[in-house]
N, C-alpha and C positions, 0 to 999 in steps of 0.2 A: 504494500500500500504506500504508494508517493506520501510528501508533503508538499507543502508549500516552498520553504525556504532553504534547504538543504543543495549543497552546491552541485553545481549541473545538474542533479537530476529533481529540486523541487519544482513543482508546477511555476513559481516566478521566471525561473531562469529556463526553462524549455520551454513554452507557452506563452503566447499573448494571453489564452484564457483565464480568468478573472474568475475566484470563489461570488458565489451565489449572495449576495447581499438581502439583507431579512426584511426590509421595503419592500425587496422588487421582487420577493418571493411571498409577503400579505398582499401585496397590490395587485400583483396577475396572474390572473388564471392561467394564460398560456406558458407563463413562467412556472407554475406548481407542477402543469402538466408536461414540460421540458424539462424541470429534476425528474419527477417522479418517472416518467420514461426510461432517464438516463440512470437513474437509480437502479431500476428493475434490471435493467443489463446488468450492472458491476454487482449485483446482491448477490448472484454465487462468487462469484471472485472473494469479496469483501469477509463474506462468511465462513468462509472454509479458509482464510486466514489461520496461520497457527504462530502461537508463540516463539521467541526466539530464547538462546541460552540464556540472554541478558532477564528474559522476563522471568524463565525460571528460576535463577537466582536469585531472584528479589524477594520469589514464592519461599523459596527454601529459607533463606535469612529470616524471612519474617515471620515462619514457621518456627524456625529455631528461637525467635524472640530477639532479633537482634534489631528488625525493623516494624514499628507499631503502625505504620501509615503507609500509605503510597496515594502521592495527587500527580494525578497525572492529565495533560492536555490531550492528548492523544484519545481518539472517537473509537479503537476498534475493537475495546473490549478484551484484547490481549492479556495483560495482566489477571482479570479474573480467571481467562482461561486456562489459565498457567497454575491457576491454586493460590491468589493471594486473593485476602479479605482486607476491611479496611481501605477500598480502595476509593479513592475522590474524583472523582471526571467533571474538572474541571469545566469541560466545554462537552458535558454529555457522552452519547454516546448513540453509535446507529441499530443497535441491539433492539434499542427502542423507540415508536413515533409517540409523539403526543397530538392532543388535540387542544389548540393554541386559544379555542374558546372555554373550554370545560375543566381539560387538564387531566381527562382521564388518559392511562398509559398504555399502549398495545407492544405484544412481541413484532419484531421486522418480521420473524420466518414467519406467522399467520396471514401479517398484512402481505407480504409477495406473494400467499397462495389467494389471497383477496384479488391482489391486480392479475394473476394469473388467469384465474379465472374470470374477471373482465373483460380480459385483452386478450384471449383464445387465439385469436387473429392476427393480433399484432407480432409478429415474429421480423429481427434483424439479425440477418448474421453476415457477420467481420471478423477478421484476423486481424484488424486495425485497432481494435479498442483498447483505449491506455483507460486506468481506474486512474478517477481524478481523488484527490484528498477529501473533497464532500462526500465522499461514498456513490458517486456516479463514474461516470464514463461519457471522454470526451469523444462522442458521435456529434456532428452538426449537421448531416445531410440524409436526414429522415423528418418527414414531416411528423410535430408529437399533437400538433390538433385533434387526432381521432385517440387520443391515447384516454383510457377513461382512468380518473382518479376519484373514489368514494370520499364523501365527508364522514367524521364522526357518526357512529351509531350514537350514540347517546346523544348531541347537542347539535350534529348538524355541522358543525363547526370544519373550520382547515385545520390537516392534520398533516403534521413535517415531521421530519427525523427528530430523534432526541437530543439534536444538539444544537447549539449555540450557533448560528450562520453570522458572517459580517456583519456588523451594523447594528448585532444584537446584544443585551447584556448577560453574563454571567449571573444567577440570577444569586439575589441578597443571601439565600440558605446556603447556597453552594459556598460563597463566599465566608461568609459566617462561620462555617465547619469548617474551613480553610485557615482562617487565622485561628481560629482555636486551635486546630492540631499545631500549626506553628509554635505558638505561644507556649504551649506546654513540651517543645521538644527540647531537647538536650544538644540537640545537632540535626544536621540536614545533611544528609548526601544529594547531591544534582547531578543526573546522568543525561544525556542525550541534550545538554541544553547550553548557548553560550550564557544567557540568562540576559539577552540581550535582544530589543526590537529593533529588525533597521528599518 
């Protein structure tokens, strides 16, 4: 699974394409229905994700008691799959969508066999497809107008991945359980991170 900023190979530096800003994904519809397309492509890729040594280590130390926390930015659910608990997502996570009116939470693997069976028809296939760090895939040359996207069962509502897009906030809880675990550590280790925005 790419990133964003990671040299040569995050999405800034190989791509003019641009992450999904959280305006232009409440404001249009053909925008929800051009993620949700492009999502449904990369959802086996993204899912059959496996952890790496680094993530098991992390499982293992903090199994051992050596690590009480793990906050992590990262959307792919790696760490839990690896066997640690305690863990903080940051920026969510695509395991799961929400419904951005109501707030009730669905599994991703339900909602794919939801658009699956919607979209019977809609079938693409390419040996071109790069998974972008939203948990989509950059296709631009399919029309996603006929692409059908369900609202919330319970509120009717837009429903988006569980994670934080562009333009949106981290929300106050996350945050809050964030400084708290800080506040009470002893030390911080930081891996994968300059700890710097450019």
């Amino acid at each position: 699974i790419t990133d964003y900023r990671s040299k040569n190979i995050g999405l800034f530096e190989r791509s003019k394409t641009r992450p999904i800003q959280h305006q232009e994904f409440l404001n249009s519809d053909a925008t929800r229905k051009r993620y949700w397309a492009r999502s449904f492509l990369a959802w086996p890729y993204i899912s059959s994700a496996a952890p790496n040594y680094n993530h098991y280590k992390l499982s293992f130390l903090q199994n051992k008691g050596y690590l009480k926390h793990i906050i992590t930015q990262n959307v792919d659910f790696l760490h839990c799959k690896a066997g640690s608990s305690n863990v903080t997502e940051l920026h969510g996570c695509l395991n799961r969508i929400k419904c951005l009116s109501c707030g009730v939470k669905r599994c991703r693997f339900e909602f794919q066999l939801e658009l699956s069976y919607l979209n019977s028809n809609w079938l693409y296939k390419s040996t071109e497809m790069q998974v972008a760090p939203d948990g989509d895939v950059n296709v631009e040359d399919i029309n996603f107008k006929d692409f059908k996207v369900p609202n919330c069962r319970n509120c009717n509502g837009i429903l988006q991945p569980g994670v934080v897009f562009f333009g949106d906030n981290v929300s106050s809880d996350v945050v809050n359980e964030t400084v708290n675990v800080l506040e009470k550590s002893d030390s911080v280790l930081v891996l994968g991170s300059s700890l710097q925005v450019c």
